[in-house]
N, C-alpha and C positions, 0 to 999 in steps of 0.2 A: 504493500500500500504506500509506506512514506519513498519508497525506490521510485514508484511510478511516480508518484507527486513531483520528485528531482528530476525526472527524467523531462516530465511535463513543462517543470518551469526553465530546466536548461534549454529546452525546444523551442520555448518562449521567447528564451533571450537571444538564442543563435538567429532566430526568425530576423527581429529587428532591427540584428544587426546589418542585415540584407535586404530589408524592407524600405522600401524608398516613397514618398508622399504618391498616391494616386494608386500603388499595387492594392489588389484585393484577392480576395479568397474566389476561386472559380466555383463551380457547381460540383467539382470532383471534388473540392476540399484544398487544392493545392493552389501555393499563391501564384498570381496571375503579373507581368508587369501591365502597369497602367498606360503605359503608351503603344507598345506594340502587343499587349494584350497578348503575347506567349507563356508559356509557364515559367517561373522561377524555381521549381521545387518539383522533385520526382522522388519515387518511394521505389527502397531496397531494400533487398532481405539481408540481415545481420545474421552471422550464422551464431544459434541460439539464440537470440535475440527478438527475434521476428520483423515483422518491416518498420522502416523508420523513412522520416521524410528528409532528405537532404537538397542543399540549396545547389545549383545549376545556375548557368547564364540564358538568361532570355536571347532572341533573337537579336535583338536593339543589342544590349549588352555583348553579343559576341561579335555582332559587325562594328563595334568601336574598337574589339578587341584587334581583330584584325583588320582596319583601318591604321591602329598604332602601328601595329607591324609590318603593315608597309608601307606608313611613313620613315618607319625604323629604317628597313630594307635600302627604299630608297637614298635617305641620308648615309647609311652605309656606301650605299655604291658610288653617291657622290664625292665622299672621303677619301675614297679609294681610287675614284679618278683625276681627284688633284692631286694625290699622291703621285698618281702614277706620270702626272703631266711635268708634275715636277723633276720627277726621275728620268723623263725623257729625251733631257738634255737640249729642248727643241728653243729656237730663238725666239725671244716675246714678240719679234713681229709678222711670226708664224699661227702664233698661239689660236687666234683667231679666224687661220683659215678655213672655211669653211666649204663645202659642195654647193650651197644655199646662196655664198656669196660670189663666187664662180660668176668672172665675169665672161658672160658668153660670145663669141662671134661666129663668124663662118668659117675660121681658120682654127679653131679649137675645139667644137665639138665634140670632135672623134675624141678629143685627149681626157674631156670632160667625162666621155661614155665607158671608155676604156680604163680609168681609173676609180669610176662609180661601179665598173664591173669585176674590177679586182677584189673593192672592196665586199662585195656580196658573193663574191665564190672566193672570200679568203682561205677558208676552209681546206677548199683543194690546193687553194695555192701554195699555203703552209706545206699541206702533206708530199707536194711533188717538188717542194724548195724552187716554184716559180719567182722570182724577181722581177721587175723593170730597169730600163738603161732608157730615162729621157736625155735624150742629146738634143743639140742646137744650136743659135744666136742667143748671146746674152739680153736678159729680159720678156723672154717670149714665157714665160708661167711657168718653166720646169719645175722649181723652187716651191711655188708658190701649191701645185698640183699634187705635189709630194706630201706636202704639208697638208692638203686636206683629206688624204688618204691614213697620213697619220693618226689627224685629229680625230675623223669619224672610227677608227680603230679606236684607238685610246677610249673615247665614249662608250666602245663597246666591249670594254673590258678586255682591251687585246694590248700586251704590252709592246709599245713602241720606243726606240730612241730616234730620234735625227738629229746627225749635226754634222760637219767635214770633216775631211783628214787633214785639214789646217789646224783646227779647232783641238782634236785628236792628237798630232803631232805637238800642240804648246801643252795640252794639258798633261803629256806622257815626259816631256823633256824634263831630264831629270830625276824621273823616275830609279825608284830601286827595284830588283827583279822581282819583290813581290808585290810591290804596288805595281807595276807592270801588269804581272798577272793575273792582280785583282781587277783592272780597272780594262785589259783586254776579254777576259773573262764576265763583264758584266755587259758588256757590248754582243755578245756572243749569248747570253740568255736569256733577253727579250725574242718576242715571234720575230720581232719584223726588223731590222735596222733599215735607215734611207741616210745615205751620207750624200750631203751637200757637195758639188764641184769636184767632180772626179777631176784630175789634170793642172790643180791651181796648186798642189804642195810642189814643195822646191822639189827636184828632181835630185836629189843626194840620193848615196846608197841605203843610207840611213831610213830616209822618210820614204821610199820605195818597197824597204824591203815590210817597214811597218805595213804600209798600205797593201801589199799584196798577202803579208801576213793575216791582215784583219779581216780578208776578202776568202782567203782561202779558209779560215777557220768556221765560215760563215756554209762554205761550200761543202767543209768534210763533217758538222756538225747537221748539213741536210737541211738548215734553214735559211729563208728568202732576205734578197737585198734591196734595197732599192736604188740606183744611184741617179746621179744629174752630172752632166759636164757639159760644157762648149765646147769642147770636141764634137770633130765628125765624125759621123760612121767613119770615112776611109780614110781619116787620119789615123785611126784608133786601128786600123782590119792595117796598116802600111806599116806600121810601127816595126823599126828594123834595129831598136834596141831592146835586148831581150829580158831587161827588167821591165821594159813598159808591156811588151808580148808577153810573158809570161803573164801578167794584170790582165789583160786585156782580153787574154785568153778563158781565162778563170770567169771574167764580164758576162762576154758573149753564148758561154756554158749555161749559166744561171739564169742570168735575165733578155724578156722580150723588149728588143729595142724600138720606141716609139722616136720622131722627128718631131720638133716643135721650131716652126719657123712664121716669120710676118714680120709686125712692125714692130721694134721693144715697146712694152708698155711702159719700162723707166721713162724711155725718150717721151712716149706719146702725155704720159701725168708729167711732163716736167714743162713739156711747151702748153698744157692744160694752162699749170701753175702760171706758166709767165704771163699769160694770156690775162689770165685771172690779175694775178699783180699790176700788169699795166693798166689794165680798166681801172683799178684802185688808185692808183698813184698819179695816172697823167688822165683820170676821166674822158 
């Protein structure tokens, strides 16, 4: 008798502690929420005990639940994509490039289509260690193309670095053999590398042999490159020194080489600019 009476008034109290303004008692006896009218309480058996009423999440209540967690999720993944932008060594005035901002003409299309195609069968690309090799005249988007293949990866959770083997070269000078190998080593672990200007490092044996070193480890590790020069195709296929042919060879292995040629867009926003500036200045 006083076991049940305890029993009674603990049931009592657990109730309202879960009891919110507006719940009520349904017609089966179990409390109801008041806004989406689902149950809060469902009855199990204790063994020995007999059935007992225990409190559950209404409807309402378990769509906030998971609402939270994937605002969680979300802000996760957003954390983990500044992380990983940060880690990708890419220049701040890449940061931004986007597919979306892709400025279109009739001379780029293809390169626009071809690099929105990479990124949607990355998948295979990865797996067959397919690369790109944008060559051409300075200015015409190679850079810029790169960068939003990077970016929309990076977004999609795909680890990227881009940067040069200029860049590469200052930051390695110096180096002791194990920061060497760490710092060659983490360029080689990401899915995808895109280096900046193939062909602008100084041509020493030194910064050669790195450059070909970074490209071959990329090749024997079975993951894609991306690169960009000003280079020609048939400067690069003529190449009759055998530190640049041996590179070049390793290039043309790996990645499908795309032409990007027209007007530099440097040139074309620079005479924008003056244009701009003289109307201000001399109205």
């Amino acid at each position: 008798m006083v076991s049940s009476i305890v029993e009674s008034v603990v049931a009592g109290l657990a109730k309202e502690s879960y009891m919110k303004d507006g719940d009520y008692i349904g017609d089966d006896g179990m409390l109801c929420c008041g806004k989406c009218h689902t149950r809060k309480e469902r009855e199990i058996d204790f063994l020995g005990m007999g059935k007992r009423k225990v409190a559950i999440m209404c409807k309402c209540e378990a769509d906030a639940l998971e609402a939270r967690k994937e605002r969680e999720r979300k802000e996760e993944e957003m954390h983990s994509i500044r992380r990983a932008r940060i880690s990708s060594m890419m220049d701040e005035t890449f940061q931004t490039a986007t597919f979306d901002n892709f400025r279109k003409n009739s001379g780029n299309e293809k390169h626009l289509s071809i690099a929105q195609n990479y990124c949607k069968e990355f998948k295979k690309m990865y797996e067959n260690n397919q690369g790109l090799l944008f060559y051409g005249t300075v200015g015409t988007g190679k850079s810029y193309t790169a960068a939003c293949i990077a970016n929309y990866l990076l977004e999609h959770s795909t680890s990227v670095v881009m940067t040069s083997f200029v860049r590469i070269l200052q930051e390695m000078q110096g180096f002791e053999r194990e920061r060497e190998e760490a710092f060659t080593n983490r360029l080689n672990s990401v899915r995808l590398l895109i280096i900046d200007d193939l062909g602008a490092e100084r041509s020493t044996d030194y910064a050669l042999e790195k450059v070909y070193g970074i490209i071959d480890n990329r090749y024997r590790a079975k993951k894609p490159l991306i690169l960009t020069t000003n280079l020609t195709l048939s400067q690069m296929q003529a190449a009759s020194d055998i530190r640049y042919e041996r590179i070049y060879d390793r290039v043309f292995e790996m990645c499908y080489p795309l032409e990007f040629k027209g007007i530099s867009w440097r040139k074309r926003e620079a005479a924008q600019r003056y244009e701009e500036t003289k109307r201000l200045l001399e109205g």
